[in-house]
Structures are given as structure tokens and as C-alpha cells.
PyMOL commands that place a pseudoatom at each C-alpha (Angstrom):
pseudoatom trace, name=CA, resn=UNK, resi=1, chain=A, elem=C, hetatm=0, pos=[116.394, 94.140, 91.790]
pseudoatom trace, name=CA, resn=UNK, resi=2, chain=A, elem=C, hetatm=0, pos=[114.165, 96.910, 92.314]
pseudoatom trace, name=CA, resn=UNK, resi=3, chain=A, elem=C, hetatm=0, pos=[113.916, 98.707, 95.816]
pseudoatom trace, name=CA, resn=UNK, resi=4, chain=A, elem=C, hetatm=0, pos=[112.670, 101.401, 95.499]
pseudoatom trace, name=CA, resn=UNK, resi=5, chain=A, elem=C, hetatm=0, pos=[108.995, 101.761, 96.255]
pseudoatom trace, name=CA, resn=UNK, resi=6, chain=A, elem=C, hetatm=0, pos=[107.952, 103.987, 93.652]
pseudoatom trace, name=CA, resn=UNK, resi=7, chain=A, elem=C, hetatm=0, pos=[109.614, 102.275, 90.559]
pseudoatom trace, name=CA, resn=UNK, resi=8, chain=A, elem=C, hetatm=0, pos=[107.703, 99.292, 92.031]
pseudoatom trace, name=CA, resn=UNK, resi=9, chain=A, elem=C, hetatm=0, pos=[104.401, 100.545, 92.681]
pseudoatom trace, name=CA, resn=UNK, resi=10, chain=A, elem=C, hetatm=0, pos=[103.955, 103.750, 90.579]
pseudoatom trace, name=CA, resn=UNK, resi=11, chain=A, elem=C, hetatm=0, pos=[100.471, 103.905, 90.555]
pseudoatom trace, name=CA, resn=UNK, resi=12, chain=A, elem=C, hetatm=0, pos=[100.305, 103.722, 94.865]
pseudoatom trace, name=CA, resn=UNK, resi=13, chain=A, elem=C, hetatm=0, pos=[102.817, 106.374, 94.438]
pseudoatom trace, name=CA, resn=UNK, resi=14, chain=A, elem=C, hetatm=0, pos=[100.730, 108.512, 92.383]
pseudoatom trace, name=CA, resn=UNK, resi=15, chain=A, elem=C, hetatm=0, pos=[97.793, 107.863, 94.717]
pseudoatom trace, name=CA, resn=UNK, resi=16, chain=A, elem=C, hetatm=0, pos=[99.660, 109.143, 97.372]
pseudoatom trace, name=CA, resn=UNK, resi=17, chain=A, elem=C, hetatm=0, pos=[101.215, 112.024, 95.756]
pseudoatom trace, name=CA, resn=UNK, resi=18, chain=A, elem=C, hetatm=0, pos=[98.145, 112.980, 94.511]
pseudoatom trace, name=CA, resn=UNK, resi=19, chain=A, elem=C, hetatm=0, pos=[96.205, 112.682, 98.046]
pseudoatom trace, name=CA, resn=UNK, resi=20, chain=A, elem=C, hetatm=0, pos=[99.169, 114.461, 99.408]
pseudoatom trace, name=CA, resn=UNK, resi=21, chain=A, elem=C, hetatm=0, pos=[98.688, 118.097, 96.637]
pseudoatom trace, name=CA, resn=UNK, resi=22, chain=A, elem=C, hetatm=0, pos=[94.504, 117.503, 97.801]
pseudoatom trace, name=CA, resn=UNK, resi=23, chain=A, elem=C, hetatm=0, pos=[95.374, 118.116, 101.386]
pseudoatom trace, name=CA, resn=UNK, resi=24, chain=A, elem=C, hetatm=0, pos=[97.939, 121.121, 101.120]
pseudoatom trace, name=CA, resn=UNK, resi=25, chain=A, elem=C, hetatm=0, pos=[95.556, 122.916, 98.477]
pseudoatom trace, name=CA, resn=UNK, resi=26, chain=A, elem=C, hetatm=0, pos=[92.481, 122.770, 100.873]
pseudoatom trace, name=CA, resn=UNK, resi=27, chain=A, elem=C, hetatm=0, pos=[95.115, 124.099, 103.935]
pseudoatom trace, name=CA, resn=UNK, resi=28, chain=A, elem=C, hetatm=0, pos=[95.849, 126.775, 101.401]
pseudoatom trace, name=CA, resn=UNK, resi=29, chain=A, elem=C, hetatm=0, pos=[92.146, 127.663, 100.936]
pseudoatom trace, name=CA, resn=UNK, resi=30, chain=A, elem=C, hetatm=0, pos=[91.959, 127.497, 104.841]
pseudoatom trace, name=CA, resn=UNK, resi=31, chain=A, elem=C, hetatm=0, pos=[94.447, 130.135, 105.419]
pseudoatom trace, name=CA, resn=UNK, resi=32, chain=A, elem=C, hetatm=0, pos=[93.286, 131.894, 102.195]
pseudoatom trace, name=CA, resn=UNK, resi=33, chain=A, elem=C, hetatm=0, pos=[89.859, 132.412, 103.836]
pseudoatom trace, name=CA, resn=UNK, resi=34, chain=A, elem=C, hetatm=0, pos=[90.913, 133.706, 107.370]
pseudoatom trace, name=CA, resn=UNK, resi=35, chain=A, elem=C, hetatm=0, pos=[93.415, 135.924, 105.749]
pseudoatom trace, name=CA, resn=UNK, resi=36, chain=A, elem=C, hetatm=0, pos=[90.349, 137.546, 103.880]
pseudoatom trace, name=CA, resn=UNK, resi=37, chain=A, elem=C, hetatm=0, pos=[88.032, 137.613, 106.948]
pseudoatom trace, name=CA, resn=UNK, resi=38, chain=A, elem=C, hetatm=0, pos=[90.668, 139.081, 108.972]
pseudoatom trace, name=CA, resn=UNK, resi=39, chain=A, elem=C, hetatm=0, pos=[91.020, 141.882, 105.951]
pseudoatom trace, name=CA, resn=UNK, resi=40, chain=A, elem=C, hetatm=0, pos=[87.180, 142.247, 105.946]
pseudoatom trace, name=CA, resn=UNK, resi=41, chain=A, elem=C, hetatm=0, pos=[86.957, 141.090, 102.600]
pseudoatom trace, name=CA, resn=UNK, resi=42, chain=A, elem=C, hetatm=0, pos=[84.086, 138.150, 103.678]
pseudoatom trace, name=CA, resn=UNK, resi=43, chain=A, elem=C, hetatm=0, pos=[81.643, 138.009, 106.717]
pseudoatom trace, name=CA, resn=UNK, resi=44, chain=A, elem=C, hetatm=0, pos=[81.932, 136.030, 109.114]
pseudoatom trace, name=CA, resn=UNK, resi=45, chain=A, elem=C, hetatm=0, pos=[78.803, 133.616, 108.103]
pseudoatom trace, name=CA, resn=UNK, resi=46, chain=A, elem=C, hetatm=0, pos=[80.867, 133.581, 105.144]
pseudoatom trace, name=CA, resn=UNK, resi=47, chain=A, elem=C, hetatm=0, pos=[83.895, 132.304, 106.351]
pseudoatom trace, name=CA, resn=UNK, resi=48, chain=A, elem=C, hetatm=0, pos=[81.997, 130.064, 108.724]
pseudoatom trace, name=CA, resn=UNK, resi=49, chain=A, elem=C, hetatm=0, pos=[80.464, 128.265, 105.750]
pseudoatom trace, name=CA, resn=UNK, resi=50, chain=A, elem=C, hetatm=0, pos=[83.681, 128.214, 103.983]
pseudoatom trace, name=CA, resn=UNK, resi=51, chain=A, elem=C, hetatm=0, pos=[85.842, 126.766, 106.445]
pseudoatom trace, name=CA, resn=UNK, resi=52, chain=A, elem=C, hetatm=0, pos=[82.837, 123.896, 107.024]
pseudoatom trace, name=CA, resn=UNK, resi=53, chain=A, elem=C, hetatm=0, pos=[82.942, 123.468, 103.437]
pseudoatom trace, name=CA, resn=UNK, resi=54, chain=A, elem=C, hetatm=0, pos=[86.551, 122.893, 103.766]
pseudoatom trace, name=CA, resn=UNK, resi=55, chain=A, elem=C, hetatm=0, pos=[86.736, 121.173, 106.631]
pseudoatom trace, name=CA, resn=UNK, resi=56, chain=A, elem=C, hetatm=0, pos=[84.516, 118.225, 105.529]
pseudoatom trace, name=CA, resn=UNK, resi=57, chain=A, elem=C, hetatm=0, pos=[87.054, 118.020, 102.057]
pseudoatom trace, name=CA, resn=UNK, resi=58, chain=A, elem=C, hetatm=0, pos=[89.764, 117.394, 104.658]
pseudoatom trace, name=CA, resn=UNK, resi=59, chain=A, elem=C, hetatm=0, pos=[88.117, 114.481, 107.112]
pseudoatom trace, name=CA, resn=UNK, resi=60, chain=A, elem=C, hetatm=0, pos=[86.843, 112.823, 103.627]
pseudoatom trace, name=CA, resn=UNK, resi=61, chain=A, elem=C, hetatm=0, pos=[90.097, 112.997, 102.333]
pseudoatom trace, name=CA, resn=UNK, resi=62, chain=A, elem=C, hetatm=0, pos=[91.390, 111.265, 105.983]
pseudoatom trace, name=CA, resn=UNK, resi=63, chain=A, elem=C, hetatm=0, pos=[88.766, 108.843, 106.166]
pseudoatom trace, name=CA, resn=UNK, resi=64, chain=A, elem=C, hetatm=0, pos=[88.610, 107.704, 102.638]
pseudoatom trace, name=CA, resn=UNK, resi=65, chain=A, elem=C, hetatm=0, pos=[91.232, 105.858, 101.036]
pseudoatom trace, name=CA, resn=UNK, resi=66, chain=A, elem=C, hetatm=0, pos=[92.706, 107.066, 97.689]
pseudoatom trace, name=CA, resn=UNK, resi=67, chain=A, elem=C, hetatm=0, pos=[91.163, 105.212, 94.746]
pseudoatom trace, name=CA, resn=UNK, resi=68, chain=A, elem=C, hetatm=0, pos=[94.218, 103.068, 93.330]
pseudoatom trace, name=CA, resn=UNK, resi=69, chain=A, elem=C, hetatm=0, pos=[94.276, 100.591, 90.573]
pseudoatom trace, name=CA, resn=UNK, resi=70, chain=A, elem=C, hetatm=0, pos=[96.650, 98.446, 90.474]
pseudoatom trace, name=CA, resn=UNK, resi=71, chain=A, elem=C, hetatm=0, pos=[98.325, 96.714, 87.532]
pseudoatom trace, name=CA, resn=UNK, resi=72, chain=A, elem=C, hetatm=0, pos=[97.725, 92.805, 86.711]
pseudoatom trace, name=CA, resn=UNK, resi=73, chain=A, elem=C, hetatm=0, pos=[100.580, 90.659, 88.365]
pseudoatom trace, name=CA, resn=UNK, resi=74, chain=A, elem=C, hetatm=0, pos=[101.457, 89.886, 84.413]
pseudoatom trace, name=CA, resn=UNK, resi=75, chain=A, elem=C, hetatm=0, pos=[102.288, 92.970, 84.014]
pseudoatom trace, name=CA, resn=UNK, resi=76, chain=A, elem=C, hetatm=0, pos=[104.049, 93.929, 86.928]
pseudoatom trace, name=CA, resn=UNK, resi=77, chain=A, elem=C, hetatm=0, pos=[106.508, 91.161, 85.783]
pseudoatom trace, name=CA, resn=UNK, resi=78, chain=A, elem=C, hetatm=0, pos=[106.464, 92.603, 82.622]
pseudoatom trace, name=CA, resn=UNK, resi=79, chain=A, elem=C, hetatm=0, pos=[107.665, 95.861, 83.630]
pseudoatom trace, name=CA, resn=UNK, resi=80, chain=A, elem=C, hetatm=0, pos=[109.741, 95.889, 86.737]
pseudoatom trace, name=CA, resn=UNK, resi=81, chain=A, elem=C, hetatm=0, pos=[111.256, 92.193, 87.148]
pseudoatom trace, name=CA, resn=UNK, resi=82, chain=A, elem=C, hetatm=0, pos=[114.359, 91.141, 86.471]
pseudoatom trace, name=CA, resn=UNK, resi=83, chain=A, elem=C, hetatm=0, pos=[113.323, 88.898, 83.465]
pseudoatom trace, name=CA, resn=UNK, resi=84, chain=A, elem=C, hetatm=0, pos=[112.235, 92.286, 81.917]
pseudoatom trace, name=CA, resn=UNK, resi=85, chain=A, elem=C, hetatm=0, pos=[116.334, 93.165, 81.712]
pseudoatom trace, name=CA, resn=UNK, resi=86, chain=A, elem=C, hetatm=0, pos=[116.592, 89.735, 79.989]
pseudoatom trace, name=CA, resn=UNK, resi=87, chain=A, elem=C, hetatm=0, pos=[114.077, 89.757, 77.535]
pseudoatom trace, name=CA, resn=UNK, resi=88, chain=A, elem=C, hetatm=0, pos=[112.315, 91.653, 75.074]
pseudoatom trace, name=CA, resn=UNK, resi=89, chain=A, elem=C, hetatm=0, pos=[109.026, 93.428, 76.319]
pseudoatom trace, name=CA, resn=UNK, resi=90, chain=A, elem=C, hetatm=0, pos=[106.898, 90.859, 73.384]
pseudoatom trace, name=CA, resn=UNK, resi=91, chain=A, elem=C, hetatm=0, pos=[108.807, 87.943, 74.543]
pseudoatom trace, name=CA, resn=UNK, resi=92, chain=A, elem=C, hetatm=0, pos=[108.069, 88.178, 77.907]
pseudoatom trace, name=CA, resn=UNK, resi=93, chain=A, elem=C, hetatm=0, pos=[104.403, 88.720, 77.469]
pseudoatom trace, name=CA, resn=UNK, resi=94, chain=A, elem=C, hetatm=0, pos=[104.562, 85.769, 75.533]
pseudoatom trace, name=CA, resn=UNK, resi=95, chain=A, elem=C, hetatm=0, pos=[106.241, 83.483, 77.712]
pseudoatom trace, name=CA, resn=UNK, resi=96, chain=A, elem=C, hetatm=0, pos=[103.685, 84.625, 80.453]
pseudoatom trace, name=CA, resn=UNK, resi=97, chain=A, elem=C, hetatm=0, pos=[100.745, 84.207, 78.551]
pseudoatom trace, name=CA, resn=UNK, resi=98, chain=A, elem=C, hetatm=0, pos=[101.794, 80.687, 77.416]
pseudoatom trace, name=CA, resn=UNK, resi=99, chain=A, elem=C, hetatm=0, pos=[102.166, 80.005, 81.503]
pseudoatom trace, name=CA, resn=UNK, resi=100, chain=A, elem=C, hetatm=0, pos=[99.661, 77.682, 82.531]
pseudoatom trace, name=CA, resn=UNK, resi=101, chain=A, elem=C, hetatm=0, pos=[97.867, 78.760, 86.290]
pseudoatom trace, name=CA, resn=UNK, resi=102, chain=A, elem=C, hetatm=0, pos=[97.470, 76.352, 88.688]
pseudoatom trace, name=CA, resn=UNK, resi=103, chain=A, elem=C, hetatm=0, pos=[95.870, 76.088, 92.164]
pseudoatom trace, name=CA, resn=UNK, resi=104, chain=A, elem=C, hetatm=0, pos=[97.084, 74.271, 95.035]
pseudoatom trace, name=CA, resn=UNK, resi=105, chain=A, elem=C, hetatm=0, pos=[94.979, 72.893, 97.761]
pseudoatom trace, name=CA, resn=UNK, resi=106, chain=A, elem=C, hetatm=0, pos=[95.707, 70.558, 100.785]
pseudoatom trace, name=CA, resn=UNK, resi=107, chain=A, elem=C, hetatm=0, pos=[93.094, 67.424, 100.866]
pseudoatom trace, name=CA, resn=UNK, resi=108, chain=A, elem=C, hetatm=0, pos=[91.366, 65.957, 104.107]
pseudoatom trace, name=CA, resn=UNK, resi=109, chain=A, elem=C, hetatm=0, pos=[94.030, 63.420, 104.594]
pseudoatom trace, name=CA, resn=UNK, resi=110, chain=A, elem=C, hetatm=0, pos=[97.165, 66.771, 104.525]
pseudoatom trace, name=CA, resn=UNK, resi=111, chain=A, elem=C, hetatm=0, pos=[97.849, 65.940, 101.173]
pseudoatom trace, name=CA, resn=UNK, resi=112, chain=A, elem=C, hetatm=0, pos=[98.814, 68.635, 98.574]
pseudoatom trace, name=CA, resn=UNK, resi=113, chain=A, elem=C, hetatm=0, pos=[96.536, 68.363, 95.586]
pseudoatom trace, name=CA, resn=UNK, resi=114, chain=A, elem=C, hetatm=0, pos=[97.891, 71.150, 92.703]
pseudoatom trace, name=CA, resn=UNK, resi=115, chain=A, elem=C, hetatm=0, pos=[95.485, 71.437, 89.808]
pseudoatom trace, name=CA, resn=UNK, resi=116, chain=A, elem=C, hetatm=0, pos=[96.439, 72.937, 86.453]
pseudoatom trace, name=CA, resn=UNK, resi=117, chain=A, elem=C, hetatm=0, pos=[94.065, 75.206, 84.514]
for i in range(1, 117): cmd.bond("trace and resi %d" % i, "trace and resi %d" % (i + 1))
show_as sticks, trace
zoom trace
């Protein structure tokens, strides 16, 4: 079984990797502009816009979500269950695309009612 969070979910991990190198590179670029203002190498309008310009990188980054898509749950079972240690990657895909889906419902009278599609 797999518990570790980023065998299971590479792509979130990615996402979140990747959101995480966004945010230190603009806090770079921060200190990279004071640095130069405080050398005189850029106004202070300069650095004023700069900063702003960086600034509004960083609340979008904090207000946004990261885009992530995620892999079909065929797949996923594919790839990191247990069954995938059992049988061979075409096998499995074959055994789950030969699954029928189903939907289960309750009726009025509390009854389960399970449909197969």
C-alpha cells in the first residue's frame, strides 16, 4: 500500500512544488530590486513600480489555486494500486475497461435501487 502522498498524487505534488519555486523566485526579485535601489542602480519610481508589479504576482499566486489535473480514477488504479503489483499494466486496463459502472440510488420507500450501465 502506498502512503506516501506524492507517489499517490504526483500531479498535486507537482502543483505544489511548482507554486512553491513561483513564490521564492518573485521574493528573489523582491530583494533583487531593493538591493539595486539601495545601490542607486534604479529610482525610486522605479522600484516602486517594480515591487507593485511584484507584489500583485505574489497575492495572485495566494489567492488563486494552482491549476491541477488530475488523472481518471482508471488510471490511478492502474498505476498506484495494489492490483498494479499483480498484474500486467495491459491486463489491468483490460479488466477495468471490461468493468461495468453502476449507480446506486435510495427510492421513496428507503429502498436501495443500483442500476448497471
Amino acid at each position: 500500500m502506498i502512503t506516501n502522498i506524492e507517489e499517490m498524487f504526483p500531479e498535486v505534488s507537482k502543483a505544489i512544488q511548482f507554486r512553491r519555486a513561483q513564490y521564492y523566485l518573485l521574493v528573489h526579485e523582491y530583494s533583487a530590486v531593493e538591493k539595486m535601489l539601495k545601490h542607486g542602480q534604479i529610482e525610486d519610481k522605479e522600484a516602486d513600480e517594480m515591487k507593485a508589479e511584484i507584489d500583485s504576482k505574489m497575492y495572485y499566486l495566494s489567492m488563486n489555486a494552482p491549476d491541477i489535473e488530475l488523472i481518471s480514477h482508471k488510471q490511478r488504479i492502474i498505476q498506484h494500486s495494489d492490483l498494479a503489483n499483480i498484474f500486467e499494466h495491459e491486463e489491468l486496463e483490460s479488466l477495468i475497461n471490461k468493468m461495468r459502472s453502476y449507480k446506486e440510488e435510495l427510492n421513496p420507500a428507503k429502498h436501495r435501487m443500483v442500476t448497471y450501465g
